[in-house]
N, C-alpha and C positions, 0 to 999 in steps of 0.2 A: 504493500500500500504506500502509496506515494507521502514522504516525511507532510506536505504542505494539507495534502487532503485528509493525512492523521491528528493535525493539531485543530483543522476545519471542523472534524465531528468532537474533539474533546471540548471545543469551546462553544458549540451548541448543547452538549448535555450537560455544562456546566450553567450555561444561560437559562434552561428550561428546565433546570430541579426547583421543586415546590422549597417555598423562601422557609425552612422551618429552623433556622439561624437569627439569631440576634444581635444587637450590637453589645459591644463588650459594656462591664459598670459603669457607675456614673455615679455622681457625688450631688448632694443634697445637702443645704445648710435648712433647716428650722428656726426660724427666730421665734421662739413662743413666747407669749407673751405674759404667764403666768410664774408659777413656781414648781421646781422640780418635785414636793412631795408639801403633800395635803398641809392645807396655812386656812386665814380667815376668811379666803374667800372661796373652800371647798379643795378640793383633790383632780377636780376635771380637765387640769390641763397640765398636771403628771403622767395624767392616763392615755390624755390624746398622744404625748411621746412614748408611749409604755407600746401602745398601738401601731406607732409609729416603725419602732426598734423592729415589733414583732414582723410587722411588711417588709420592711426593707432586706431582713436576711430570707423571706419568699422569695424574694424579688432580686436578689442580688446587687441592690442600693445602696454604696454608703452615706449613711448618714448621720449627719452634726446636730445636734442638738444645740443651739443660745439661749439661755433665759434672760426675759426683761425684768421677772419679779413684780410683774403689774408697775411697773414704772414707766410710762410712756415719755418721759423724759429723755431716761437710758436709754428705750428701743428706737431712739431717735441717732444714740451715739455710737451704736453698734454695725454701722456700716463698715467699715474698715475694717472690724473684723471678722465679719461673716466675707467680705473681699478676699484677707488674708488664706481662706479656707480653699481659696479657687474652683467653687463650687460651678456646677452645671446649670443650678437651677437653685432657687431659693421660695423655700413655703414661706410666706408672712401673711399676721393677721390682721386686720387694717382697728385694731384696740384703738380708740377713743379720735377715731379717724388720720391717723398721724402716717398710712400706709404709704399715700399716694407720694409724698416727699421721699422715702424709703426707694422706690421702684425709681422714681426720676434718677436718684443717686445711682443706683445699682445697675438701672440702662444706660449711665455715663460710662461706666465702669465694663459694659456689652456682658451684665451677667442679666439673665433671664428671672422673670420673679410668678410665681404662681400664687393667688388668693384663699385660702383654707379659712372655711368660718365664716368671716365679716368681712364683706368685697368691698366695691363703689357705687356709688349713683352715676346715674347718664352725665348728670353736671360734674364729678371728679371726674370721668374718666375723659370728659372733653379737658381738661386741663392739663392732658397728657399730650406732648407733639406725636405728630405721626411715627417718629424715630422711637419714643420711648413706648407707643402704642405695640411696637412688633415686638417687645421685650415682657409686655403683658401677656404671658401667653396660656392662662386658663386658668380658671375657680373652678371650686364644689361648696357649697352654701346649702348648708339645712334649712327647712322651707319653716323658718321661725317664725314668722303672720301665722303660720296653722298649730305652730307651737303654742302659741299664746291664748290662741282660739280653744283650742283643745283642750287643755288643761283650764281653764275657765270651765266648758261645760261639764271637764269630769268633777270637777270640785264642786257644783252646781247638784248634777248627779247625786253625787256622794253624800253631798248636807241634808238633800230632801229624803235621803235612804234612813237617816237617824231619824229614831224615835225622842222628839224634841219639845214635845207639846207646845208647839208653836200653831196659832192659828195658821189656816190657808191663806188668808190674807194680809198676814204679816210681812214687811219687808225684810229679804235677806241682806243683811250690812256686809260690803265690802273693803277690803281692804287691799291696796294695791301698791307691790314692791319692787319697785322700777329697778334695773341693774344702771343705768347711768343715762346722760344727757345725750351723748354725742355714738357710743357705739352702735352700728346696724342691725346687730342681735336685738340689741336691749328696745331701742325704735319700734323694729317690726316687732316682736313680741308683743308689746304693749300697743299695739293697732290692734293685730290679730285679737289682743281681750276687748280691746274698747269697741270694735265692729260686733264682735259676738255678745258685747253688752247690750246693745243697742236693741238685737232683734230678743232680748229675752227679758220678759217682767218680771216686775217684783224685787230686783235686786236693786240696793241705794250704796254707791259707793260713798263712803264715809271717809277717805284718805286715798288719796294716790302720790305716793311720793317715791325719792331713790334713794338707796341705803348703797350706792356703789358695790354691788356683790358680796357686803361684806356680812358675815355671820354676826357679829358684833353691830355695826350702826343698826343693820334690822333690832337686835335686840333690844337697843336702847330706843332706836323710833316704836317699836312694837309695845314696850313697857310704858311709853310717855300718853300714847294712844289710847290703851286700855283703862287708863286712869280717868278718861271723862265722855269715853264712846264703847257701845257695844260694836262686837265687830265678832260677826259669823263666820265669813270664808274671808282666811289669808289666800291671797293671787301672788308668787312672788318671780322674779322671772328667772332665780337658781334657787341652786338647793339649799346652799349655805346658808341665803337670806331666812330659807325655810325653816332652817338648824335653830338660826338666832329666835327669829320669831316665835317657834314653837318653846323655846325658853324661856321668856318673856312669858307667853301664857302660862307656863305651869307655874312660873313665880308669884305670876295676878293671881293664881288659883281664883281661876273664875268659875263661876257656878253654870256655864251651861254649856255643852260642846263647840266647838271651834275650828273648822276643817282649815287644813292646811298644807299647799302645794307647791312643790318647784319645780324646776329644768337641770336637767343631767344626769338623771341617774345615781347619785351621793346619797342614794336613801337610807345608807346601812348607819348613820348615825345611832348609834343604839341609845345612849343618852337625848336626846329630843327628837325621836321617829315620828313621819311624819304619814300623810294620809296616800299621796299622791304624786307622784313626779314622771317627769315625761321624758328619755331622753334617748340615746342610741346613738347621737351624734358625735359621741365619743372617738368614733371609727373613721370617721370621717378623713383624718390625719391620712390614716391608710388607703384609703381610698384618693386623694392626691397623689399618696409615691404607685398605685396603680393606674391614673391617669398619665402620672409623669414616663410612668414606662413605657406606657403606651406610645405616648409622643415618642418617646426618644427613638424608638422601635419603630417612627412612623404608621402607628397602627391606628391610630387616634384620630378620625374626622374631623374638620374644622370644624364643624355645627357641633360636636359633641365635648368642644376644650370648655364650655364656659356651663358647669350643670346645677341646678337647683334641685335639692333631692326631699322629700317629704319622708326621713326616716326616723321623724320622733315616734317612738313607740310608746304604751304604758306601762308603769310599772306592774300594774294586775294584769299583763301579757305574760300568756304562758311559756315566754322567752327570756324573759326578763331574771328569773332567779339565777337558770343556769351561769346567764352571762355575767353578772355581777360575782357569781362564784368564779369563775376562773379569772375573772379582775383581780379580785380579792387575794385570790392563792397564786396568783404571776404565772397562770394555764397562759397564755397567748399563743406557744409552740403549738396548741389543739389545732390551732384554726391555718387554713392553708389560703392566703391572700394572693397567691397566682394564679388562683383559681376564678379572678375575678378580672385579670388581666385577659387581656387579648389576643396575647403569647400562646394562650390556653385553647385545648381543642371546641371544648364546650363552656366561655367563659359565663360564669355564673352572674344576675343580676344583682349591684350592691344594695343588701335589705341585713336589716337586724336577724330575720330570718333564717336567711342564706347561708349565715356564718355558720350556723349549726353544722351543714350540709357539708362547710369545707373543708372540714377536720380532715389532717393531715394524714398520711402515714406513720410521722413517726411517732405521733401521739398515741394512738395502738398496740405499739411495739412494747 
């Protein structure tokens, strides 16, 4: 066979093998904006990197972890050295709006930044130049309007289920625990409850105010409160606030039940347990280093980089215990996270559910 017409078919049946290769790893900075291990304002963004660590070795991602310490100050000072890291890509979370200065820096610098959590509005991201726009290159955002909503009516639910001897005609008193002014979690949450106030009677809110996520201010708003207002359902928009508040009521040792709800998943307080919490967005982390891979791996559609996911779950889901036990005991190895990538033959849809489904190999073993 002629040497020229031998190298002719090697390099057609190297052109036409099914692509089932990848690009080699890739490096990931996290700028989180909380604290590496549970503090006043809850445990939920330990676990989002807990989540994170656990994707990333699916996935063959390295990745950096920065903590801001809820200081958006700091997460302002930290460009230099998430740069230092020479990362691929950068998760940040746009905490008390401070994100979009962050990505301009980081697009100066041609590192790529991705949105986890708390993105932008149409009006930040037009104050992005075209140049820094192709450096924006995809969010996943939990659909927290439904969070908000949802947890309202199961706290609603819930209160009319106790045996209360409250007339039918009674107003039920509200109470409402904003996590802050400026973040888009905190925003849309508190729409999501005030739209599904709207369509439902009989409730009077008697407070709405912010305790900044913290266990503590809720407690001391929540104590200052009870001293000259009845108040039936706590709305808070975490759990922490939920921690605090629920201690405040057993202090008022008040005489008649008092339902009380947050956001996250943090329900295992055993010291001030709470009625109701909504969360699952925990994962969420993971689910960025499985988009990220995707892109990296060009597997990732354009229309699918920027996704709003509806996966707060309840805590009286019968999903909910297992997974808070494997949080709890550092299980994360259970769960097989490229199984949600695209790399995958059959990838799986990201739900609270799902995870159950992915459990690994070697968590069997």
């Amino acid at each position: 066979m002629p040497e020229k017409f031998f190298k002719l078919i090697v390099l057609l049946i190297v052109f036409n093998l099914p692509s089932y290769s990848y690009a080699e790893s890739f490096k990931v900075v996290f700028l989180n904006p909380g604290h590496p291990e549970e503090n006043s304002t809850g445990s939920f963004w330990g676990n989002v990197t807990r989540f994170m660590d656990a994707a990333s070795k699916d996935l063959d991602v390295e990745l950096v972890t920065i903590y801001a310490y809820r200081n958006h100050i700091l997460m302002k000072s930290l460009v230099e050295e998430i740069a230092a890291h020479n990362p691929n890509y950068v998760v940040l979370v746009n905490e008390k709006g401070i994100a979009l200065n962050i990505i301009k820096e980081l697009a100066a610098q041609k590192i790529a930044s991705f949105m986890l959590l708390n993105s932008f509005s149409e009006q930040d991201i037009a104050l992005l130049t075209a140049k820094e726009k192709q450096f924006f290159i995809g969010s996943v955002i939990p659909n927290n309007y439904r969070a908000g909503a949802k947890l309202f009516s199961g706290l609603v639910q819930r209160y009319h289920s106790l045996d209360n001897n409250l007339s039918a005609e009674s107003d039920v008193n509200l109470l409402v625990l904003r996590g802050d002014y400026t973040t888009p979690a905190s925003i849309e949450r508190a729409q999501g409850l005030a739209d599904a106030l709207t369509k439902t009677e009989g409730v009077l809110v008697v407070d709405n105010t912010v305790a900044n996520w913290s266990k503590e201010q809720a407690y001391q708003k929540v104590k200052g409160i009870l001293q000259h207002s009845r108040v039936d359902i706590i709305w808070t928009a975490n759990d922490a606030m939920a921690f605090g508040a629920k201690k405040a009521v057993l202090e008022s040792k008040v005489e008649y039940p008092i339902v009380i709800g947050g956001i996250n998943w943090d329900v295992d307080d055993l010291h001030y347990p709470i009625d109701l919490s909504y969360g699952g967005h925990v994962v969420l982390g993971a689910k960025s280093l499985v988009m990220l891979n995707d892109m990296h791996n060009n597997l990732l559609p354009l229309d699918k980089r920027h996704q709003v996911i509806d996966i707060f779950t309840s805590s009286s889901d019968n999903y909910y215990q297992e997974f808070t036990e494997r949080l709890s005991h550092g299980q994360l190895d259970y769960y097989d996270f490229s199984k949600f990538s695209n790399t995958a033959e059959s990838p799986l849809t990201f739900t609270v559910k799902n995870l159950a489904k992915s459990f690994s190999t070697q968590s069997t073993q």
